[in-house]
C-alpha positions as CSV (number, residue, x, y, z in Angstrom):
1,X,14.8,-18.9,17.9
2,X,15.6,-16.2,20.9
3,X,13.5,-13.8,19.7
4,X,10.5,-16.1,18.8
5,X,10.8,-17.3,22.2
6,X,10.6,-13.5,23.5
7,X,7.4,-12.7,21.3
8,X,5.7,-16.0,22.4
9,X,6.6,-15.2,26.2
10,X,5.3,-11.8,25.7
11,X,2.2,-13.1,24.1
12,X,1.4,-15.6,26.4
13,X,2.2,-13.1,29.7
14,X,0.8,-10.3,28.8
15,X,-2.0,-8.8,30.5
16,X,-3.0,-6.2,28.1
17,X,-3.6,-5.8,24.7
18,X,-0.4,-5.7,22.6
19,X,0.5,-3.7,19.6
20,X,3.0,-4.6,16.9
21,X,5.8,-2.4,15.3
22,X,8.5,-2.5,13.3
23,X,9.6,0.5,12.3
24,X,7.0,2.3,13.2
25,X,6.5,4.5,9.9
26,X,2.9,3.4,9.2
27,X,1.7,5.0,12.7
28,X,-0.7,7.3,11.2
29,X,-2.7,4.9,9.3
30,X,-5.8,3.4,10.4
31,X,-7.5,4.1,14.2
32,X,-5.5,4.9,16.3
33,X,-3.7,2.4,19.0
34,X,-5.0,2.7,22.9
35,X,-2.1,4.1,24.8
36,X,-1.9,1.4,27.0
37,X,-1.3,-1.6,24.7
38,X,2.2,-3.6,25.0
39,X,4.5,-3.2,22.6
40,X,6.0,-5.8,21.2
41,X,8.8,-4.6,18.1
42,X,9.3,-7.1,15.9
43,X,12.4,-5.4,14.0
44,X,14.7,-7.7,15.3
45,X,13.7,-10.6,13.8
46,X,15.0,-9.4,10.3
47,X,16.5,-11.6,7.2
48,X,15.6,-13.6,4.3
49,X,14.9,-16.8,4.7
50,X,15.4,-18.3,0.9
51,X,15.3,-16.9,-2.1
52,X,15.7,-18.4,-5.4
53,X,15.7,-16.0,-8.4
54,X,14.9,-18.7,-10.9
55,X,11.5,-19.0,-9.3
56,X,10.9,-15.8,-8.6
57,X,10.5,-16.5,-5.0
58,X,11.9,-15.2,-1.6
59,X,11.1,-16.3,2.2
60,X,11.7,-13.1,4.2
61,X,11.1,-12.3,7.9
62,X,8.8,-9.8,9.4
63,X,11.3,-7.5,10.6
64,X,13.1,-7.2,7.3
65,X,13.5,-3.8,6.1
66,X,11.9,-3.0,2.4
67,X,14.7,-1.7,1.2
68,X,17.3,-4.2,2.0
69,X,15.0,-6.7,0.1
70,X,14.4,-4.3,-2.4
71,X,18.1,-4.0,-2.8
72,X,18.9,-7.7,-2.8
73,X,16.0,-8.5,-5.3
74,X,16.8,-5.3,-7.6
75,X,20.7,-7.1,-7.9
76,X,19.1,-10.0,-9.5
77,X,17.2,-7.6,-12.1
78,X,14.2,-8.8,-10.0
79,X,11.0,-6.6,-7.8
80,X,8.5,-6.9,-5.7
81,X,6.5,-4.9,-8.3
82,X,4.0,-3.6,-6.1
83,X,5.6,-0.2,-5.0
84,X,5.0,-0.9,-1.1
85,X,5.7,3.2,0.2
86,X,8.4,3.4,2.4
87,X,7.8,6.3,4.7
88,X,10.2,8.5,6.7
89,X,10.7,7.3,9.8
90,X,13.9,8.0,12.7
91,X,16.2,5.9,13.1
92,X,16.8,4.6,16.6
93,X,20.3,4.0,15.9
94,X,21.9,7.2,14.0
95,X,18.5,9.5,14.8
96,X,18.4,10.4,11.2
97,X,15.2,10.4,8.9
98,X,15.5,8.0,6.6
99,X,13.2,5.5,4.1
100,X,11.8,2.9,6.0
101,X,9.2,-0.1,6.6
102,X,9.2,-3.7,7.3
103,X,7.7,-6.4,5.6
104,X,5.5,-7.6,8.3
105,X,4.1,-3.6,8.6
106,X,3.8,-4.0,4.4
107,X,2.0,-7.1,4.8
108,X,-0.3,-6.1,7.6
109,X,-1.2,-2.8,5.9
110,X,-1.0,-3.7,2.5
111,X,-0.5,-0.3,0.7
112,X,0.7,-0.3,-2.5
113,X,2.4,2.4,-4.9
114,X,2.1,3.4,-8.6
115,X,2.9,0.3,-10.3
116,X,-0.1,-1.7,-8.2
117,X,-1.9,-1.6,-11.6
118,X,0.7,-3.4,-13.7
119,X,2.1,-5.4,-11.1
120,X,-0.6,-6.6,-9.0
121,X,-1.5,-6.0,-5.5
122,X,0.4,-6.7,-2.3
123,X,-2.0,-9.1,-1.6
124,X,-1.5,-11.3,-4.7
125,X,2.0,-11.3,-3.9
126,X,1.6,-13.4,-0.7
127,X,2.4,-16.9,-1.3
128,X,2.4,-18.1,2.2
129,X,3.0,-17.1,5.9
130,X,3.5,-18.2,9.5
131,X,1.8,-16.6,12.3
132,X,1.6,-16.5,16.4
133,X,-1.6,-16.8,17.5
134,X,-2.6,-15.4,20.8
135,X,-2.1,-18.8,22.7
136,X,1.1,-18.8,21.3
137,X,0.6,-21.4,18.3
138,X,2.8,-21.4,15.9
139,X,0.1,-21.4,12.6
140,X,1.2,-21.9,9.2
141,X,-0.6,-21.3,5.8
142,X,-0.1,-21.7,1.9
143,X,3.3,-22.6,0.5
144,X,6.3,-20.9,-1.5
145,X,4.7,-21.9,-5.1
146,X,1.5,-20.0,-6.5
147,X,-1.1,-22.7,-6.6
148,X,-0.5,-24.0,-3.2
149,X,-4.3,-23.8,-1.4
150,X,-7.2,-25.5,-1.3
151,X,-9.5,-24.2,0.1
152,X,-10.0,-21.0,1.7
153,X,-6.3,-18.9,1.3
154,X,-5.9,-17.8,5.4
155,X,-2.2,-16.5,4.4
156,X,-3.9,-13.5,2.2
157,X,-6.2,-12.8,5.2
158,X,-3.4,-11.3,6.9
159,X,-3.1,-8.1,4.2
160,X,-4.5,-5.3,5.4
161,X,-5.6,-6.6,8.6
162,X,-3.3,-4.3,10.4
163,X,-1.7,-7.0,12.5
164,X,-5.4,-7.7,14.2
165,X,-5.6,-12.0,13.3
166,X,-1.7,-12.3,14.3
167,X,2.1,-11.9,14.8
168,X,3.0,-12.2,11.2
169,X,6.5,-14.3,11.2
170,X,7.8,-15.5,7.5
171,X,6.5,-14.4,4.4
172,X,6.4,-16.1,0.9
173,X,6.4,-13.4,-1.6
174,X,6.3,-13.7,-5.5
175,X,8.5,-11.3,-7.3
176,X,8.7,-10.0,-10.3
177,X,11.7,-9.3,-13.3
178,X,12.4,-5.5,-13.7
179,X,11.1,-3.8,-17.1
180,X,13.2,-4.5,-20.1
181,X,12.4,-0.5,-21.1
182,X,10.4,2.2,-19.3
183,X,9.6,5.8,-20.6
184,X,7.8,8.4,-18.8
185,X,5.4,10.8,-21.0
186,X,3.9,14.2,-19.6
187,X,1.0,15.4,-21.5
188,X,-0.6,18.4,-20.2
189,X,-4.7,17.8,-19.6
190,X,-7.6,19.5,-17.6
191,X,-9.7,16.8,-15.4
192,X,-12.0,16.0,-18.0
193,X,-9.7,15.6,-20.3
194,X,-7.7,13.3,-18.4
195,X,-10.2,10.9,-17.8
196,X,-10.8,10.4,-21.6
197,X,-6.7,10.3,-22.6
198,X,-7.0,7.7,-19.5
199,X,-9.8,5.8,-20.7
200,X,-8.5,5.7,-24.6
201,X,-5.1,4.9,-23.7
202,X,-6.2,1.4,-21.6
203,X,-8.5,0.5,-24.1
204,X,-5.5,0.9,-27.1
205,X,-4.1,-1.8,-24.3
206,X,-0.9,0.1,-24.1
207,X,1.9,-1.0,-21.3
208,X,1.6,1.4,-18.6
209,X,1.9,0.5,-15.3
210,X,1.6,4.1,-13.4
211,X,-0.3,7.1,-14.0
212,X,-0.2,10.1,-12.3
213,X,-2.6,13.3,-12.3
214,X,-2.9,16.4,-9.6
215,X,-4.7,19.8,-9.8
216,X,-1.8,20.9,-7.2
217,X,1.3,21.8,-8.5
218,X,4.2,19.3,-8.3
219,X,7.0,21.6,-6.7
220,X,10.5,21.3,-9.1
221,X,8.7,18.6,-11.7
222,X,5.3,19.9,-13.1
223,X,2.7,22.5,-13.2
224,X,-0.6,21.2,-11.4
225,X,-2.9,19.4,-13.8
226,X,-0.5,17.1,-16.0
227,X,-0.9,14.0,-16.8
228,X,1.8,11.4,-16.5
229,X,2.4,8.2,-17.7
230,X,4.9,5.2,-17.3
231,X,5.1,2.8,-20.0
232,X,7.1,-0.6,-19.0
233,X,8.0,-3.6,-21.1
234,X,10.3,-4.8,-23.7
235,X,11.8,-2.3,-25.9
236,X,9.2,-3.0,-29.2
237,X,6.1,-2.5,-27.2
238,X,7.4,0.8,-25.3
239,X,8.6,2.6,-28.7
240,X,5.1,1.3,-30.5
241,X,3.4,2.3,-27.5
242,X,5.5,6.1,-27.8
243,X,4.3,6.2,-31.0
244,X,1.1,5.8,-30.6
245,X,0.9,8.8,-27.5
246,X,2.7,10.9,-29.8
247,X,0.2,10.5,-32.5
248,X,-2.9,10.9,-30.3
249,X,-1.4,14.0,-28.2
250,X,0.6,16.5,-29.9
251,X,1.9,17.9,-27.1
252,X,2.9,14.8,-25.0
253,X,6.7,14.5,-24.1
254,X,9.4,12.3,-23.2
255,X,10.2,12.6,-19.1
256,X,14.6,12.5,-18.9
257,X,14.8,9.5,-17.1
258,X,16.7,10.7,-13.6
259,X,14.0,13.2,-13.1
260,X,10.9,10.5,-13.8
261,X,12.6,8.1,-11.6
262,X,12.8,10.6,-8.9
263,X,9.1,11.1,-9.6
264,X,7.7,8.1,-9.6
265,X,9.9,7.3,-6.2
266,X,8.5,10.8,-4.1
267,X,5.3,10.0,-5.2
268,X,5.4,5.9,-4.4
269,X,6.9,7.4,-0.6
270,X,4.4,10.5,-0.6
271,X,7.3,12.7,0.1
272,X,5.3,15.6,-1.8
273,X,3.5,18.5,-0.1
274,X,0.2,17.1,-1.3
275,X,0.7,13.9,1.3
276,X,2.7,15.7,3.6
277,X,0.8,19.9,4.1
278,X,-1.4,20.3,7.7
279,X,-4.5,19.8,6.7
280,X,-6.3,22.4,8.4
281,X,-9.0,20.7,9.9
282,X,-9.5,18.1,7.6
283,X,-9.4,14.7,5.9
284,X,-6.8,13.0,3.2
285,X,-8.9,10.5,2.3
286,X,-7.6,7.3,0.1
287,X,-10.3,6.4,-2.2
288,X,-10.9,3.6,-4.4
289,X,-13.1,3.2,-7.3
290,X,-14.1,0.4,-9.6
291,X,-11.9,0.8,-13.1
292,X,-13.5,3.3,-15.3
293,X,-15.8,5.1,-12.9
294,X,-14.7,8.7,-13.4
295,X,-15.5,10.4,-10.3
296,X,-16.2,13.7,-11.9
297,X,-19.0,14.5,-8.8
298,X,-16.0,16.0,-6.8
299,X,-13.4,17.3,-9.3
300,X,-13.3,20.9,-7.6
301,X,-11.7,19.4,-4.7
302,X,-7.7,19.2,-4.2
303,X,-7.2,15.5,-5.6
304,X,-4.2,13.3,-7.1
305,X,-5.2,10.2,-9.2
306,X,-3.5,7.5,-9.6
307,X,-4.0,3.4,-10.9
308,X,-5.6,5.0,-14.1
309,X,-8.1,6.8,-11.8
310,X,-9.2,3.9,-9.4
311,X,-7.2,5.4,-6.8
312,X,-8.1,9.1,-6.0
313,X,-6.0,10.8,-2.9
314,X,-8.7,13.7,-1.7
315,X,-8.0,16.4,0.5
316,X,-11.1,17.9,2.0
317,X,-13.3,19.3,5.2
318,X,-16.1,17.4,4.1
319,X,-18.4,14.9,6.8
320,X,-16.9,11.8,7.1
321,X,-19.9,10.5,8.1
322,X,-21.0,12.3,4.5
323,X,-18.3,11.1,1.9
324,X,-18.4,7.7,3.4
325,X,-21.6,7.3,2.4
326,X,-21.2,9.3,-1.0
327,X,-18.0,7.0,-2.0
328,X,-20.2,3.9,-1.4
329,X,-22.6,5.1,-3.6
330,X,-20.4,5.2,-6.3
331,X,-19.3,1.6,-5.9
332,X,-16.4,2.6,-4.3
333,X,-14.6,2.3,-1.0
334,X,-13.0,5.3,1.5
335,X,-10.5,5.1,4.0
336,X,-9.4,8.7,6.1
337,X,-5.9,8.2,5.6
338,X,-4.5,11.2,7.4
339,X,-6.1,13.7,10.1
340,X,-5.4,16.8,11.1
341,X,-3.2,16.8,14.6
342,X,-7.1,18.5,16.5
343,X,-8.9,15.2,15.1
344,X,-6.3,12.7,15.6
345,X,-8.4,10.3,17.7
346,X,-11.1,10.1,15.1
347,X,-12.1,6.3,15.4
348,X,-13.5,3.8,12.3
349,X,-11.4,5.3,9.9
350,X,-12.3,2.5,7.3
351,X,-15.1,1.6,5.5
352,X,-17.7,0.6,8.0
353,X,-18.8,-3.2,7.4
354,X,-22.0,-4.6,6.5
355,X,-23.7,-7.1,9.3
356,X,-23.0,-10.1,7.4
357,X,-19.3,-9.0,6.6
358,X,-18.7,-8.1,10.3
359,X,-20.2,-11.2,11.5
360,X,-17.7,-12.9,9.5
361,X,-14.8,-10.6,10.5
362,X,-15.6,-11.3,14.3
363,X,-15.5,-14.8,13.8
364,X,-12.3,-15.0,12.1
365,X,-10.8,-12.9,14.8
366,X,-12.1,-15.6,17.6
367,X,-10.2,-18.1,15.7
368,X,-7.3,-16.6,14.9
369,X,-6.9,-14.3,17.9
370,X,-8.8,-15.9,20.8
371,X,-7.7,-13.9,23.8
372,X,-8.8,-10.4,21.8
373,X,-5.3,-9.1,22.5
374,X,-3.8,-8.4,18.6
375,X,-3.9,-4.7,18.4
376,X,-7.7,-4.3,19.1
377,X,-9.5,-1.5,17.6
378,X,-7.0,-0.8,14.4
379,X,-8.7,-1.9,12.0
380,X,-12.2,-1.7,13.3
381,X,-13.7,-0.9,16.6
382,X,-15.5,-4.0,17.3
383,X,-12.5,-6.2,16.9
């Protein structure tokens, strides 16, 4: 209890906005944090809580590290499924890069890696939670069992919210058993023949749960423009599945399974140049699409597509004010992921609400964050 004590002091005596971190690899993502917010770290209120493997359920707190879950879950043949990323960030106590991430910082963003398709979302994988409100209430909401609410779900409110409705606590996640089999297939394919290989291969309701496509090269792996799939599930359905691929693309092959697994895990933790390269001015935007909208309008520009192409990764100079607009068109939704170090105080760097979903958003905040002091401005500018 000595460290909720400290948070809850801190809340309730703090005279200026406060800002949550854990590990503090998520920094760059959404608008940036005033420079005079509190800080309030929440990586030492680490460990799980309960976890039974036979109902594929854990209680973790926020300050628990991804991996050490990931670790504890993956000895019980068990995942979260999503592919949260776990980003490079220094270690405060050896001053060495390494993978990192909490779960509070998972929760709060909720980004999700290659195998959101298959898996589900971060989202759908919160059970329950408890949160500190800004009068320093301790707030539960929904449970440790699937169909636990009735009524509106508050918990699943919390994803993606970037910490603005709360001090996430203890989260109920649902996990997931690992893949009986899983094969990775690289067949070579220009844009527009991606999207139709794409679309054929989830209508033939085959088991993949990643894809992967890039016109950049993909240093020490692939040349740029190949197209690769994951197949996952028990042993008959991935070698019908194989069988299948082979038949439809004659020059489709097998991935050795130390380098897809090296793959799949750079590109769930955007270790590769594509994530990583200055951007020269510009924009990587994260884009998503509803399933089976191609997106051809902009296939000139440097892009990576993954989720069977509802997620497209775009690097480009373009207006923001522009693409926003052009991504909502097409049914979709944009989010400026990264900026270049000249334009890193570019504000509203998610979709801009409508009036009736920002009435709503302000209202949830006054209820769930009264005083206004919950990272203000993260996620959007009027909260």
């Amino acid at each position: 209890m000595e460290w909720l004590d400290y948070a809850k002091s801190k809340i309730l005596n703090s005279k200026k906005p406060i800002t949550f971190v854990g590990h503090n690899s998520k920094f760059f993502y959404g608008n940036p944090p005033r420079k005079d917010n509190e800080i309030l770290n929440t990586s030492g209120y680490e460990g799980v809580i309960d976890y039974d493997p036979s109902e594929l359920v854990v209680v973790v707190r926020c300050g628990t590290s991804i991996t050490k879950l990931e670790s504890l879950l993956a000895s019980k043949n068990q995942t979260l499924g999503f592919d949260p990323p776990r980003f490079l960030a220094r270690s405060s106590k050896t001053n060495k890069l390494s993978p990192s991430g909490t779960i509070g910082g998972m929760v709060a963003t909720g980004l999700e890696g290659p195998q959101r398709i298959f898996n589900g979302s971060c989202r759908e994988a919160v059970l329950g939670l408890s949160i500190l409100n800004s009068d320093g209430e301790l707030l539960k909401f929904g449970g440790t069992v699937i169909k636990n609410v009735a009524g509106y779900d508050i918990s699943r409110l919390h994803v993606g919210a970037m910490g603005t409705l709360g001090l996430i606590l203890d989260i109920s996640l649902r996990v997931k058993p690992l893949p009986m089999t899983e094969r990775t297939i690289a067949i070579p394919a220009k844009f527009f023949q991606m999207i139709q290989i794409v679309n054929n291969f989830f209508s033939d309701y085959l088991p993949i749960s990643s894809t992967s496509w890039t016109n950049n090269s993909v240093y020490k792996f692939f040349e740029k423009e190949m197209l690769i799939l994951r197949l996952s599930g028990p042993k008959k359905s991935v070698a019908k599945a194989l069988e299948h691929i082979f038949r439809c693309q004659k020059e489709a092959y097998i991935v050795e399974k130390e380098r897809a697994d090296s793959f799949w895990n750079l590109l769930r933790d955007q270790r590769f140049s594509f994530f990583t390269a200055p951007l020269g001015g510009g924009f990587l935007w994260r884009v998503s699409l509803p399933f089976g909208n191609d997106f051809v309008s902009l296939d000139k520009l440097d892009q990576w597509a993954e989720w069977g192409n509802a997620l497209r990764w775009v690097r480009t100079d373009k207006d923001p004010e522009w693409f926003f607009s052009f991504i909502k068109s097409q049914g979709g939704n944009a989010t400026i992921y990264r900026v270049s170090e000249d334009l890193i105080t570019t504000q509203d760097r998610f979709t801009k609400p409508e009036w009736i979903e920002k009435e709503l958003q302000t209202k949830i905040k006054k209820k769930l964050d009264p005083k206004f002091i919950f990272n203000p401005g993260r996620l959007y500018s009027f909260i």
